[in-house]
RODO-501496 format. One record per residue (C-alpha): x, y, z. Coordinates in steps of 0.2 Angstrom, whole numbers, padded with zeros to 4 digits, always signed. Example, Ala and Ser with C-alpha at 12.3 -4.5 7.8 and 13.67 -1.06 7.14 Angstrom:
+0062-0022+0039+0068-0005+0036
END
This chain:
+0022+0252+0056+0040+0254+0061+0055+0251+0055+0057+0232+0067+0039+0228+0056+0048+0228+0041+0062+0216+0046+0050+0205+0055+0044+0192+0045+0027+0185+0050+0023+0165+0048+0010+0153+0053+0014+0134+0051+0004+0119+0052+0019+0105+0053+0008+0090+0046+0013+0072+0046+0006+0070+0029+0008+0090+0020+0014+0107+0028+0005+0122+0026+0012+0140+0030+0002+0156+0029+0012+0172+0025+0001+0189+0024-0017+0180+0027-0012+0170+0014-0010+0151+0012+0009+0153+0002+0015+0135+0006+0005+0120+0003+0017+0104+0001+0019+0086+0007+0028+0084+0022+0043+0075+0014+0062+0077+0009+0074+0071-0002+0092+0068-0001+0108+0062-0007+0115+0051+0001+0135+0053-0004+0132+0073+0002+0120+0072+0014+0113+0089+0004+0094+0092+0002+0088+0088-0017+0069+0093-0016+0058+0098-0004+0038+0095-0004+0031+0089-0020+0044+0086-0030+0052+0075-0018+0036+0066-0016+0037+0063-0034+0053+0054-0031+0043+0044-0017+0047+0025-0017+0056+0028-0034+0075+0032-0028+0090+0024-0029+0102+0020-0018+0111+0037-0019+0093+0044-0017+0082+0041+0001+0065+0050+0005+0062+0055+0022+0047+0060+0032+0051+0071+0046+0036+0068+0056+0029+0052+0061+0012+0053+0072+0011+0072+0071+0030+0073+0080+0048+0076+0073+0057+0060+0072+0071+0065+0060+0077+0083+0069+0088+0087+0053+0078+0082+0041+0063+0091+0049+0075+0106+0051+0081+0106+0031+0062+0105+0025+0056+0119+0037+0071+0130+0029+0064+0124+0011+0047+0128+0013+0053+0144+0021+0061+0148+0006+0047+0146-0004+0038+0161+0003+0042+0174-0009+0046+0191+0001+0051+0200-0013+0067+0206-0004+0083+0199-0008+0095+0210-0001+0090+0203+0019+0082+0190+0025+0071+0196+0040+0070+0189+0058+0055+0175+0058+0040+0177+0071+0033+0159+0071+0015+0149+0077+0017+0133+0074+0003+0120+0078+0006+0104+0087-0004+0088+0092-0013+0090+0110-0007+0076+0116+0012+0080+0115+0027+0078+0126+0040+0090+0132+0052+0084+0125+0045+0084+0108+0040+0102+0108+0057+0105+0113+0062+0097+0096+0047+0108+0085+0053+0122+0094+0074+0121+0091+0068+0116+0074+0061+0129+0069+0074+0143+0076+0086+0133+0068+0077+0136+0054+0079+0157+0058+0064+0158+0069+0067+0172+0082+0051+0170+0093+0042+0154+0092+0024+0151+0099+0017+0134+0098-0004+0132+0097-0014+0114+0099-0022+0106+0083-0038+0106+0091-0038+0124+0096-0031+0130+0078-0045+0120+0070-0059+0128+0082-0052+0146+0078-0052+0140+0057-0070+0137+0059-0075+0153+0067-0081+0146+0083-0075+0159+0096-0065+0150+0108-0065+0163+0123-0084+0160+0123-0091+0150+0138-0100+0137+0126-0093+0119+0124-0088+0115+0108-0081+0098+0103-0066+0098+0089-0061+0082+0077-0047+0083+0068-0041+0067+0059-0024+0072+0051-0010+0061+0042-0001+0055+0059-0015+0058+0073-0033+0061+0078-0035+0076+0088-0053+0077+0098-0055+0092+0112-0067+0098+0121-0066+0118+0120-0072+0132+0130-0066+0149+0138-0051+0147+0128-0043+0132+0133-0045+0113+0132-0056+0106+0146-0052+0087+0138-0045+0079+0127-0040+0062+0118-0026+0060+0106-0023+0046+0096-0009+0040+0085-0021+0033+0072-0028+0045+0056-0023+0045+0037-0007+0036+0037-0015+0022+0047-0029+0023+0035-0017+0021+0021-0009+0007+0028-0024-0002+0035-0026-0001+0011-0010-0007+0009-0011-0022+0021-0028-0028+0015-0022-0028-0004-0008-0038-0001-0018-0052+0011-0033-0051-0001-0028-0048-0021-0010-0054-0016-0004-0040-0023+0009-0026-0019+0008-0009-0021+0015+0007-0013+0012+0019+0000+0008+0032-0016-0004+0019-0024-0012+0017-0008-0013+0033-0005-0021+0038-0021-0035+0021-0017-0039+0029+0000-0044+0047-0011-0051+0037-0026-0064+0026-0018-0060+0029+0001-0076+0026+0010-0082+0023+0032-0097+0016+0027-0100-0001+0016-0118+0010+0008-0118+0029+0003-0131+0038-0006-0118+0043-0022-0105+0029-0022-0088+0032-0031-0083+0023-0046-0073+0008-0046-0054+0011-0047-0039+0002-0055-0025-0003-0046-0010-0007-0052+0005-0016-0041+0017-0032-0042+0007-0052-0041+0017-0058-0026+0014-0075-0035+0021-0071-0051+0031-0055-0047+0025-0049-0062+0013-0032-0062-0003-0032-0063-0021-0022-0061-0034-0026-0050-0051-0017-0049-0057-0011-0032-0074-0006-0028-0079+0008-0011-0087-0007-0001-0071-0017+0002-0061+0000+0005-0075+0003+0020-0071-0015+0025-0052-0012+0026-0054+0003+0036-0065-0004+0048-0057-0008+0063-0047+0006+0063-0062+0019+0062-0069+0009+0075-0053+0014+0088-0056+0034+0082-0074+0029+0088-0070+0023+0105-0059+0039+0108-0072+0051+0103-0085+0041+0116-0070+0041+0129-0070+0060+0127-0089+0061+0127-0086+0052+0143-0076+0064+0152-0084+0079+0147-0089+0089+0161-0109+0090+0160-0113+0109+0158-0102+0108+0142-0111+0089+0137-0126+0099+0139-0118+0112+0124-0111+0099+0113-0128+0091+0113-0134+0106+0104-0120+0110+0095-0113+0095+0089-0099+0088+0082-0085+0097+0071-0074+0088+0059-0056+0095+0051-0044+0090+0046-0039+0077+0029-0046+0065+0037-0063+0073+0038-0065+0070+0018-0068+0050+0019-0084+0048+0012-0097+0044+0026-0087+0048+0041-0099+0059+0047-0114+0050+0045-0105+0035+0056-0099+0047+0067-0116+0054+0070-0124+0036+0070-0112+0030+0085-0115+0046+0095-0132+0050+0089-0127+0069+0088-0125+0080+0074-0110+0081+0065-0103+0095+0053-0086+0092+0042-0078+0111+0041-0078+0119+0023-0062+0118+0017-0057+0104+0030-0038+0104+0025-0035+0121+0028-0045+0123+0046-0029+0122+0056-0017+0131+0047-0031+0147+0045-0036+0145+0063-0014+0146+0066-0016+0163+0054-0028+0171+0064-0017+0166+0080-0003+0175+0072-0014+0190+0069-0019+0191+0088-0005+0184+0096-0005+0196+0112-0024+0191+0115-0025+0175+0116-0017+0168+0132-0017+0151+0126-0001+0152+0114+0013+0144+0121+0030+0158+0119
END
């Protein structure tokens, strides 16, 4: 180990639209919501992760909440730039005297443009970055999972995260196809928040909703061990007075419907344009799943029932890409697929 190890400072980051995960010494050190608050008058940062989501729909108008990334891109450069700087900082190094150059992965969205790695990439060396390398979702997720993507075997790769749904085809270690779609958790989320309001007539927030969609979130209107009912608690847009409401899984898997369905169609489009020698592979492997999406109740069953293959949600299905992005960092000079 020489004396440039020591000053270099290792990172892996899974850049989420929904939370942000960074992995310092094989560890998972990081693991907040993608969000930031800040002050108005100043223009400073006031919290960074959870303690800003805390502050979530509840600020005033010296406060505002801002999520850097909408559909798995950065849409608000600086705010992206001061939360990638926080979470930074949040890595205990234990050395105060310096702070060491940064060697980054970062994971983004196959279906990305230029221009918005461009904006992931200044990002983060704005943020004290000295060498970046960017890895696809659906490639860190395969490499979470401990499928060995150099292999000559077809595997396909779901990953439903907050802002889009990632499915690839994987083999020899690159992607041979791949569809992306702008619609994952915060669509779920939304798709919640609409129905309450057309159908209890009743408003609540993207947090409430949120907390519904891991209460009693459901892709199927049956399952084998259902959820209890949940309270929910917003403003009668009648009255304007607040009120609870109790919601049951069946009308949740109602909501979510039509937008499972669009997930649906992507994964068949995929299937579609899979080249046959690897069809014949996934056909015996089957289906993975990763990602937050990948914890809806009976996703996998509906999966499986529309492509009649088998499907598997990863272990820990959170943390699939941001280990796979880990053991990228650790073999950066083998893996040709990292982008510098």
């Amino acid at each position: 180990m020489g004396i440039f190890d020591l000053l270099t400072q290792e990172i892996a980051i899974d850049l989420g639209t929904a939370n942000t995960l960074i992995i310092h010494n094989d560890k998972v050190v990081v693991d907040e919501p993608s969000i930031v608050a800040i002050d108005r008058t100043t223009g400073k940062v006031i919290a960074v992760g959870k303690s800003a989501m805390l502050m979530h729909g509840k600020t005033h108008e010296n406060i505002k909440t801002v999520r850097p990334l909408k559909d798995g891109v950065i849409a608000d450069f600086e705010a992206a730039e001061q939360m990638i700087k926080g979470m930074i900082r949040m890595i205990n190094t234990g050395n105060k005297f310096f702070s060491p150059s940064l060697r980054m992965v970062i994971c983004i969205p196959s279906g990305i443009t230029e221009v918005e790695k461009r904006a992931v990439r200044d990002s983060a060396e704005h943020a004290g970055a000295k060498e970046v390398y960017l890895i696809h979702e659906p490639m860190a997720a395969a490499i979470g999972i401990g499928i060995d993507v150099e292999e000559p075997m077809g595997n396909m790769i779901i990953d439903i995260g907050g802002g889009t749904s990632e499915i690839a085809v994987i083999a020899l270690g690159g992607i041979v196809c791949d569809e992306s779609i702008r619609m994952a958790g915060d669509g779920f989320t939304t798709d919640i928040w609409d129905y309450m309001r057309r159908q209890h007539n009743i408003l609540i927030g993207e947090r409430t909703a949120e907390r519904i969609k891991i209460e009693v979130g459901s892709a199927l209107p049956e399952l084998e061990n259902p959820p209890a009912d949940f309270a929910v608690h917003g403003r009668d847009l009648m009255t304007g007075i607040p009120k609870e409401i109790i919601v049951s899984y069946p009308e949740i898997a109602h909501a979510l419907d039509k937008s499972i369905s669009s997930i649906e169609e992507s994964i068949l489009k995929a299937l579609e344009d899979t080249p046959p020698e690897l069809a014949a592979d996934i056909f015996r492997t089957g289906i993975y799943l990763t990602g937050g999406g990948a914890l809806l109740r009976g996703l996998d069953k509906r999966i499986s029932m529309k492509t009649k293959l088998p499907v598997h949600v990863a272990e820990d299905p959170l943390r699939a890409v941001v280990r796979g992005t880990g053991i990228a960092l650790k073999n950066i000079h083998r893996f040709k697929f990292l982008q510098h």
